[in-house]
C-alpha positions as CSV (number, residue, x, y, z in Angstrom):
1,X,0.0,0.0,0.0
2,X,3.0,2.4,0.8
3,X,4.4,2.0,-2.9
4,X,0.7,2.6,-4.0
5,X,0.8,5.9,-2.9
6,X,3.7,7.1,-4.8
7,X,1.2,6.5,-8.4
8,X,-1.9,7.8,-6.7
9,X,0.2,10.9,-6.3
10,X,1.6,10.7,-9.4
11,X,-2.2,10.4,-11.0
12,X,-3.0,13.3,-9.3
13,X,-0.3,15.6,-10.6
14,X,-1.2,13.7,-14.1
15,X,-4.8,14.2,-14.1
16,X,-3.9,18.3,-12.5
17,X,-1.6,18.9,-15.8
18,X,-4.6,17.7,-18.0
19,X,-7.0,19.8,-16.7
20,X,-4.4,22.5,-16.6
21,X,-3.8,22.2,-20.1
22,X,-7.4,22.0,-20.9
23,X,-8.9,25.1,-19.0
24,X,-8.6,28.5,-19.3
25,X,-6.9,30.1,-16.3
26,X,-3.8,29.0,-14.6
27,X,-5.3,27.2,-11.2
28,X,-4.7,23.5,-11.3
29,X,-1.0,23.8,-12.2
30,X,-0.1,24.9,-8.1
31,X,-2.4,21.5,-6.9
32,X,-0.4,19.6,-9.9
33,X,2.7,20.8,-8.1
34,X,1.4,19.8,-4.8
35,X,0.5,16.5,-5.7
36,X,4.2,15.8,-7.3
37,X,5.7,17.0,-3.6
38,X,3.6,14.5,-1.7
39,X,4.5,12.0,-4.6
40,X,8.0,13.1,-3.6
41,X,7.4,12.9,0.3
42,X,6.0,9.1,-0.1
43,X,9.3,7.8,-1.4
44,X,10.9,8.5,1.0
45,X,7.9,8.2,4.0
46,X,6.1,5.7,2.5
47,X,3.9,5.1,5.6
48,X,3.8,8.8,6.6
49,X,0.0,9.7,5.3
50,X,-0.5,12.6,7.2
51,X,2.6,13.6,6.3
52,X,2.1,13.4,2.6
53,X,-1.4,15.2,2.7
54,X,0.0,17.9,4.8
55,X,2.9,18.3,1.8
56,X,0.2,18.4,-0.8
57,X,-2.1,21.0,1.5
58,X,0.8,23.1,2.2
59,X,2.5,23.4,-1.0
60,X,-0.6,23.6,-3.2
61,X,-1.5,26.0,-1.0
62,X,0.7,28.1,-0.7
63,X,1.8,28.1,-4.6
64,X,-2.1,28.9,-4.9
65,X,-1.1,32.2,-3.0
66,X,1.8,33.4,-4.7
67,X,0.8,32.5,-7.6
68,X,-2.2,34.4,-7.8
69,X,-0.9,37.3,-6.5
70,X,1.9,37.3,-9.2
71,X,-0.3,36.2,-12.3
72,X,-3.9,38.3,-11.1
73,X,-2.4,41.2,-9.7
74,X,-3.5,44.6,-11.2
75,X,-0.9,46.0,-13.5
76,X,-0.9,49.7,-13.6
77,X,0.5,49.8,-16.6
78,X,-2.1,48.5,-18.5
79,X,-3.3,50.2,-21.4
80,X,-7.0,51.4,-20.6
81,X,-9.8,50.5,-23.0
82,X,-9.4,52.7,-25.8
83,X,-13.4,53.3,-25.5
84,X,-12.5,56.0,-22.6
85,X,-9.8,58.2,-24.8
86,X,-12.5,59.9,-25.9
87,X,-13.8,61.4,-22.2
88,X,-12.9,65.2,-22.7
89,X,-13.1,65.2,-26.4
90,X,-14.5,67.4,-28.8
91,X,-16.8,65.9,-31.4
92,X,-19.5,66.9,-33.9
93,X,-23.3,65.7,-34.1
94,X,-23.9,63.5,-37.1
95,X,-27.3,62.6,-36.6
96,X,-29.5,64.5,-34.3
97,X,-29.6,63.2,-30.5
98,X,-33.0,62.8,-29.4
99,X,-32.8,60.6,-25.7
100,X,-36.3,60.1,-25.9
101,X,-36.0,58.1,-29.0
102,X,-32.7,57.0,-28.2
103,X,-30.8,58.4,-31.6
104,X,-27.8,60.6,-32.1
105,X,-24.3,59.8,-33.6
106,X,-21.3,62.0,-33.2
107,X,-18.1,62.0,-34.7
108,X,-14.9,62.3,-32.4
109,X,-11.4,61.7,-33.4
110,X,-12.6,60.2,-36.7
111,X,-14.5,57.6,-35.5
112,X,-18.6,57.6,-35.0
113,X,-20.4,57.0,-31.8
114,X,-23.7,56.7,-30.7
115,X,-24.4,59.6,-28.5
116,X,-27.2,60.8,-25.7
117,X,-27.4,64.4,-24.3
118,X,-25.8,64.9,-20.8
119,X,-29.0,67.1,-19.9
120,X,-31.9,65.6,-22.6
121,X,-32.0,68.2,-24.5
122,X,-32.1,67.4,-28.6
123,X,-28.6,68.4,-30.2
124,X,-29.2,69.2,-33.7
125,X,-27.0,67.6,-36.7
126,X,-23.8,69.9,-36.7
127,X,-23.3,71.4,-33.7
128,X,-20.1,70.9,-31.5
129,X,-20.2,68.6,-28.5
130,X,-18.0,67.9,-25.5
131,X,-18.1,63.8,-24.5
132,X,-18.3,63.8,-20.3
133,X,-18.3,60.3,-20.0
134,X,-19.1,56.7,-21.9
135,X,-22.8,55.2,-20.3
136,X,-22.6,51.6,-21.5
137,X,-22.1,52.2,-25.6
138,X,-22.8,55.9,-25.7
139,X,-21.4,59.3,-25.6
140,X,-22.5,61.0,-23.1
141,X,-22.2,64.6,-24.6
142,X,-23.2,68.4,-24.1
143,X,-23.2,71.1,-26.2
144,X,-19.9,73.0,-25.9
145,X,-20.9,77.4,-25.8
């Protein structure tokens, strides 16, 4: 039974790595890991259970830590979604806004966006528009004076 443990281990670690490669995120790699240290631990302790689920507990768990903190933290140096560049932006009215209907297109930076008034009003075709802020997929404009 003590040998037995070493490929139960071993399956583990195999059957972890499958899934690993399968899936999407990076989560079954650190019990993988785990798995192959308790393999490890009942070569030489063959008859040292606790021992061995303690190993795999401990090192899956703590590889679980660190290695979401190092692969999920938030890297400030991300690019931010392009849909935002245009907060602050001067753009034109291409078809008239009217929120009640829910119509209006504007052109900013050479691209066109569907567009609601800050304040409700109707923004005729033409006129110059400031974008505040992005609500779902619109502009949020107002008229700039």
């Amino acid at each position: 039974m003590e040998q037995l443990m070493i490929y139960i281990w071993g399956i583990i670690a195999f059957v972890m790595i499958i899934l690993e490669l399968v899936g999407t995120g990076i989560f079954e790699v650190w019990f993988a890991i785990g798995a192959a240290a308790a393999a490890v631990v009942a070569w030489f302790f063959p008859a040292n259970y606790a021992l061995q689920i303690w190993t795999f507990i401990i090192v899956s768990g703590v590889l679980l830590i660190i290695g979401t903190i190092k692969f999920y933290k938030h890297d400030s140096n991300a690019t931010p979604n392009p849909v935002y560049s245009i907060i602050g932006k001067e753009g034109v009215v291409t078809k008239p806004i009217d929120n009640v209907s829910g119509t209006g297109q504007i052109m900013v930076k050479g691209d066109t966006w569907s567009a609601k008034s800050a304040n409700g009003e109707n923004i005729p075709e033409g006129t110059k528009v400031n974008v505040l802020e992005i609500d779902g997929v619109k502009a949020v404009v107002q008229i700039i004076n």
